[in-house]
N, C-alpha and C positions, 0 to 999 in steps of 0.2 A: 585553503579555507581561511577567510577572514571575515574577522566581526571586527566593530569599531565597538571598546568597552568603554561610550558613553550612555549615562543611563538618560534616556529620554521618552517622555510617553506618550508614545505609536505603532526478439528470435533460425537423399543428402544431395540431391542433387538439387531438385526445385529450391530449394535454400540459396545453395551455392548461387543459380542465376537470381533469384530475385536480387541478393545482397551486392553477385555483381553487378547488375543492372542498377542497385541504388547508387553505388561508388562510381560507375562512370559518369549515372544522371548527374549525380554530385558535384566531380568534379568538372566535368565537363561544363552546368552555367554554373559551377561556384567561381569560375577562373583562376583553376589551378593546373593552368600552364596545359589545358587539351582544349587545341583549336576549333573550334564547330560553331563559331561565329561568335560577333557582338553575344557578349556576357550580358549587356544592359538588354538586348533583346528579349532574355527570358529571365522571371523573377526565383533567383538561388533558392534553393531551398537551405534552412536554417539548419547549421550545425552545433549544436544537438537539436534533434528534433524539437518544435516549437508546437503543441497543437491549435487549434482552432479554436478560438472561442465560440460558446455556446448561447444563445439570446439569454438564458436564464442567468448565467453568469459562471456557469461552468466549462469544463472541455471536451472535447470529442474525441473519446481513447481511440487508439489507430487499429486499423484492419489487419494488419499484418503486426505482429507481438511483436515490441521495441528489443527485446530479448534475441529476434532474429537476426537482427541488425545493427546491435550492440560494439559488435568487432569494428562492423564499416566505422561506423559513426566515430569509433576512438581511433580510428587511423587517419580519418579525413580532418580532424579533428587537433588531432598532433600535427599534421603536415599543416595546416593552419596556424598553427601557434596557440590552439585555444586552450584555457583550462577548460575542464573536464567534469562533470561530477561534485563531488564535494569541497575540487579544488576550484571550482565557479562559485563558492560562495562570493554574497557582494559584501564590500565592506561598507557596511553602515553601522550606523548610530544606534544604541540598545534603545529596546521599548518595555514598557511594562509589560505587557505580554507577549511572549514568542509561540505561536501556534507554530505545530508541527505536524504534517499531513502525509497521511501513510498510503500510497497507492494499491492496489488490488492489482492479482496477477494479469500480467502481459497489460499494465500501462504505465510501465515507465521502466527505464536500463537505467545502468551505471553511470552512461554519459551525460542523463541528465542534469540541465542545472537548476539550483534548489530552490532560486528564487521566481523560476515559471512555475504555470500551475500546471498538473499534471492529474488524472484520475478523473474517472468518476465518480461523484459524491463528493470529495475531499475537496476536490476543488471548487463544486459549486458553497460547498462549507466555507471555503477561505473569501472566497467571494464576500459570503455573508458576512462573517467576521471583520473584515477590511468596512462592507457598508456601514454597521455599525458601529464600529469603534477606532476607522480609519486609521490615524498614525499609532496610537497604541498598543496597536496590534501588529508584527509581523510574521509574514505566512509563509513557511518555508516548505518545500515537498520533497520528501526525502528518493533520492536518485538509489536504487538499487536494480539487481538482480531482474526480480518480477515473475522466475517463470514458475511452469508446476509439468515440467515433463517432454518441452520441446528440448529446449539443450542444457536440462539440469532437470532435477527431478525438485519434486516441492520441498523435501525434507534436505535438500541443501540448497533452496533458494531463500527459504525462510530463516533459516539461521542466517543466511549473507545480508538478508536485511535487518536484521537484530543486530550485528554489530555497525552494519552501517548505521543504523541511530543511533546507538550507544558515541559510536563518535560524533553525530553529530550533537547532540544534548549535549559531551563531556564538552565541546568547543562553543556552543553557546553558553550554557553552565558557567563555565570557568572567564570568558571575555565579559557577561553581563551577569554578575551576582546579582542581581537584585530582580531579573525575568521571573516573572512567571511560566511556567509549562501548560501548552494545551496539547492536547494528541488527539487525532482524528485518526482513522484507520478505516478501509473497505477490505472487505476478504481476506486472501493473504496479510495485507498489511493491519489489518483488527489481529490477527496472529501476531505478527512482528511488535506491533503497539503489545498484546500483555506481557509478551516475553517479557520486555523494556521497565513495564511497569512489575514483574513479579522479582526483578532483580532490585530494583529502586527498593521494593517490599521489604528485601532480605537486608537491607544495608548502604545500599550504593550511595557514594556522598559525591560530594561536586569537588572542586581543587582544593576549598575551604574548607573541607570536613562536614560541612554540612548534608544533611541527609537530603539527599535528591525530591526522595519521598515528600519532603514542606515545599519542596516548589510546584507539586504538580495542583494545577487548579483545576481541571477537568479534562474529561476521556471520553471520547464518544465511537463506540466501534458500530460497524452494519456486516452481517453477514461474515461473524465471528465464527470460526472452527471448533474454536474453545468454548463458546457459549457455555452461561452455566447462571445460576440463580442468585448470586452475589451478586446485584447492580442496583443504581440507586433507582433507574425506569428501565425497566425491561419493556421494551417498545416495539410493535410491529402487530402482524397478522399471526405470526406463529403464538404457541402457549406459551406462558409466561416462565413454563419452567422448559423450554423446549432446550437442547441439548447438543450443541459444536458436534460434530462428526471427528474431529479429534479427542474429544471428550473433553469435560472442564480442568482446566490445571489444577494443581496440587494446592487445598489450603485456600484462600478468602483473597478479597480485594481492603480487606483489612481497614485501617483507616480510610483509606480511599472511598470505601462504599459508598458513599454517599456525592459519590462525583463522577461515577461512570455511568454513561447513558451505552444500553445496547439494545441494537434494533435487531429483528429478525421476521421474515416473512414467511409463513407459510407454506410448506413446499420449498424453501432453500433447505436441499439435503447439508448443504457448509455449514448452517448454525440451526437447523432442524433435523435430525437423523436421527434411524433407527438401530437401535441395539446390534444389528446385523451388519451393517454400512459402520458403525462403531467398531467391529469387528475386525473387518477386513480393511479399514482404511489406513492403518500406519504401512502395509504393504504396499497399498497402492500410491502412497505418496510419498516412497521411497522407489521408486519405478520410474524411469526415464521412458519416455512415449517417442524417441524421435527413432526414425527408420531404424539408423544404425544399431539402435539399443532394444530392438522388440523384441527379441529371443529373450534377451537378459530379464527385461522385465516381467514375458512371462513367468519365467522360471520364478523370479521373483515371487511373486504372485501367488503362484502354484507352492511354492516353499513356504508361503509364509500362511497363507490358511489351510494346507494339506490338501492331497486329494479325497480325504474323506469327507470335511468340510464341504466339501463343492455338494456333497450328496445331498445336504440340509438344503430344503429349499427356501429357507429362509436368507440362507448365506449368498443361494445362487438371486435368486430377488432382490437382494441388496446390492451386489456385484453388477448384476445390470444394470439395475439402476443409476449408481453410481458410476459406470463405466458412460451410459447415456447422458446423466449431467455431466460429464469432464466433457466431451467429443462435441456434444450437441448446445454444449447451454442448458441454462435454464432461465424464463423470464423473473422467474422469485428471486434469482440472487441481481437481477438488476434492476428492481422496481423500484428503491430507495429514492427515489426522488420523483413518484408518483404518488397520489393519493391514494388510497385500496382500500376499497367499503366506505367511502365515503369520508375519512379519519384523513388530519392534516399528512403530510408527507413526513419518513423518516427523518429528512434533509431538514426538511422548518422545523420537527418538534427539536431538534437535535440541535439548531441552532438558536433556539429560544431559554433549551438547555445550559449549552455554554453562553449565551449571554447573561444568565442568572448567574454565572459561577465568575463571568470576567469583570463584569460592571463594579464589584467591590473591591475586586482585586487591582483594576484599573483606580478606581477614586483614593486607594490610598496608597496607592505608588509617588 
């Protein structure tokens, strides 16, 4: 992981084949020494995966969860020589502001490196931020974990990316004293993002002793778990006091208040949920959903709201539901950068948001 500390301002079997079938595609036209013709014939695919850019200025999260293929990608990847992760930081030059973008599950692993974009919304965010305030801003996307049940369960994917940002903030932090902080967050990572900001809350300082907390200049989550009525625009189609399906964390966004933007739509059971789905959710996102682990997880499951619980048909109501948005989707928790009823898109007001909170903090850096 390198920063340059000059201040300047600007996812047992189908598995198994898919992942093998990526590491032969791989190495095979990466030209790593397996013969199947002219390399130059076919164009390599990028190791760590690179996505496609999007006409609006965002990326195209992949079909098959980076989570799946996590393993291939750091193996192909080491036999390459490549850094990896957070160890692909590039060394550049500090800016006044360092935006930091927190993907949502199953769009971005470990291997990724920080300074591609990666996610939905997040990245069409940095986009934005790059348009308007080009070199004083840099946009970095934090590489982690990502899943919520293929080969980790959410309640230990989420904490892997909480410390994964915690290192990286502690290594921007400490190479550029004088950055500003922005944090972006979709889903999961709107989770991973408050952890980050309720530790800051409690104390957290940078190398200098300084309180983390004065460098954060703005927070913008979509399709928070935590949702809760501390924010400075509570933004979207859901109600204004609508309610994370983790329930809100302990205690205020304190000083901050007045710098967190959080969106939420209507029908996203992650940052709109019912008292019952509040219930039973710390079970089910402690539950590993991949083949090997379905016994476990029901018991799970079964252990953690009773079987008498299942009787309330409130409980059983929420349970499907929530069992149908995990498996199925939902269009509400991806609509963030659509317009709905007519009202600017989360992605513009949110970007109109931090550039109210960058612009000052850029002129007097």
């Amino acid at each position: 992981m390198n920063i340059r500390g000059v201040h300047r301002r600007g996812h047992q079997r189908v598995h198994r084949r898919v992942t093998a079938a990526l590491a032969a595609t791989a190495i095979a036209v990466g030209g790593l020494g397996v013969g199947v013709g002219p390399a130059s014939a076919v164009t390599p695919p990028t190791i760590p995966y690179e996505p496609p850019a999007l006409d609006d200025g965002g990326v195209r999260s992949p079909m098959i969860p980076p989570s799946a293929w996590s393993g291939i990608e750091h193996g192909i990847g080491r036999l390459a020589g490549k850094d990896l992760g957070l160890d692909a930081l590039d060394d550049r030059e500090c800016t006044a502001i360092t935006a930091i973008h927190v993907p949502g599950t199953g769009e971005t692993n470990e291997q990724r490196d920080p300074d591609v974009p990666h996610g939905r919304v997040v990245s069409g965010l940095g986009h934005d931020l790059a348009a308007e305030f080009g070199d004083d801003v840099r946009n970095l996307y934090l590489p982690y974990t990502s899943d919520a049940f293929l080969t980790a369960s959410y309640a230990e994917s989420a904490p892997r990316g909480q410390e994964a940002l915690t290192r990286l903030v502690d290594a921007v932090a400490a190479a550029c004293p004088t950055t500003g902080l922005v944090f972006t967050g979709y889903s999961q990572g709107a989770d991973i993002v408050g952890g980050w900001v309720a530790d800051a809350l409690a104390g957290r300082t940078d190398a200098a002793g300084v309180p983390l907390v004065d460098r954060v200049v703005a927070v913008a989550l979509f399709g928070n778990p935590r949702r809760g009525a501390d924010v400075a625009v509570a933004h979207g189609t859901a109600a204004a006091d609508s309610t994370g399906i983790l329930g809100p964390r302990e205690g205020t966004w304190g000083v901050l208040g007045d710098r967190i933007f959080d969106s939420c739509n209507d029908g996203d059971l992650w940052c709109d949920s019912t008292p019952g789905m509040r219930e039973i959710a710390p079970a089910v996102m402690s539950a590993s959903f991949a083949p090997k682990d379905a016994a476990a997880a029901r018991a799970v499951i079964e252990d953690a709201v009773g079987s008498g619980a299942l009787a309330d048909p409130e409980i059983r109501e929420a349970l499907g539901a929530l069992l149908e948005f995990l498996i199925d989707g939902s269009s509400d928790h991806l609509q963030y950068e659509a317009e709905l009823d007519g009202a600017p898109s989360a992605r513009a007001e949110a970007a109109a948001f931090l550039g109210a909170k960058i612009g000052p903090a850029v002129a007097s850096a």
